[in-house]
N, C-alpha and C positions, 0 to 999 in steps of 0.2 A: 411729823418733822416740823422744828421752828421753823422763824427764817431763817435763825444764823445757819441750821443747818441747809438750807435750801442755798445761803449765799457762798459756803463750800464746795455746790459741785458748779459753780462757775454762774446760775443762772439768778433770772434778779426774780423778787416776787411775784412781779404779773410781767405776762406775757402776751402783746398783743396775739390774737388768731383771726385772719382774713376769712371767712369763705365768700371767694367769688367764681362768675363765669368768667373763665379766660384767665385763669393763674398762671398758665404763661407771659401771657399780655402783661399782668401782674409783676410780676419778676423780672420782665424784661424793661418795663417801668422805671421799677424800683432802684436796679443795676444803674440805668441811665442817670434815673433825676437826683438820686440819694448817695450814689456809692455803694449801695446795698453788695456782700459776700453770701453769695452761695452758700452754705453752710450744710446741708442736706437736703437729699429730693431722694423721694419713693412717688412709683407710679403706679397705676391701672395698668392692666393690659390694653388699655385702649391708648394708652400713651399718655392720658392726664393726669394731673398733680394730685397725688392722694396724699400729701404731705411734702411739705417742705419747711425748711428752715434758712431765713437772711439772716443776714448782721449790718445793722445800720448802725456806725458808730460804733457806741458799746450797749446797745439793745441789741437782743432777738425778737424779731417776730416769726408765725409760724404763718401759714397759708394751704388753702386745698381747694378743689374746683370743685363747686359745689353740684351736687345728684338730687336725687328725691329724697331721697334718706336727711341731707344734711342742704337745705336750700340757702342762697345766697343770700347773704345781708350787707348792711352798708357800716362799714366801720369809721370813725371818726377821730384822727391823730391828729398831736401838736409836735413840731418837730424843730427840735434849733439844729441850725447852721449857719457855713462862717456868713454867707453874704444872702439875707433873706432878698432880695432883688436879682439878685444873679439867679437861685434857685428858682425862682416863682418863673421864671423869662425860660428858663431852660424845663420846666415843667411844661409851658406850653408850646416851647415847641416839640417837646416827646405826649403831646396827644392830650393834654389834661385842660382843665377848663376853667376858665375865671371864676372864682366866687369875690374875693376880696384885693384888689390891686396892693403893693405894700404900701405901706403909712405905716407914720409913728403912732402908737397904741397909748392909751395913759396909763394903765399900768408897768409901760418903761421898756416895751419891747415893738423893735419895728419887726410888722406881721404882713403876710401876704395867706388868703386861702385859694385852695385850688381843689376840684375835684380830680382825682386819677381815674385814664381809660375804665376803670372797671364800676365806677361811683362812686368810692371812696372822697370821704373827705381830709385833706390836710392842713392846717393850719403851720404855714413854716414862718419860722420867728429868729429873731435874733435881739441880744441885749440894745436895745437904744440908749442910748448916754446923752 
């Protein structure tokens, strides 16, 4: 299948996939600092996330708690929103970690980076004028 065919059933090219510890944590995160939609969750019998599906904006990303089978890694997003200062402030106080305070950027975006509860990285931007 192209991509036109792929941008038919609604979903874009690539699709970020999280595996982290604590894909609750994750999602509870994400809900908070992003706006992130529930979109789909399958679980383990043990209660953890053997798949899920957000909606940030108009992206999906997917996520899973990572086993021995599939161990965790560290993912690394760039993410626009309306007020990259507001985001970056409300990221730490839902648990995430300074990497980059915001500042105007020279390529014409003001950026802030943080890592999320689980080590992810995010870079949240917005157009600077």
């Amino acid at each position: 299948m192209g991509s036109e065919g792929i941008a038919n059933t609604g979903q874009h090219t690539i699709t970020p996939y999280f595996t982290v510890e604590g894909a609750d944590r994750l999602m509870t995160f994400l809900v908070a600092a992003f706006d992130a939609t529930l979109v789909k969750e399958s679980r383990y019998d043990d209660k953890s996330i053997q798949h899920a599906r957000l909606l940030i904006g108009n992206s999906l990303i997917m996520l899973n708690e990572s086993t021995d089978e599939y161990p965790a890694n560290i993912s690394q997003m760039h993410i626009y929103v309306e007020d990259a200062d507001n985001a970056y402030q409300l990221a730490l106080q839902l648990g995430a970690t300074t990497l980059m305070e915001p500042n105007n950027r020279p390529h014409g975006e003001r950026m802030a980076g943080i890592k999320d509860p689980c080590g992810n990285i995010w870079w949240i931007a917005m157009p600077h004028l």
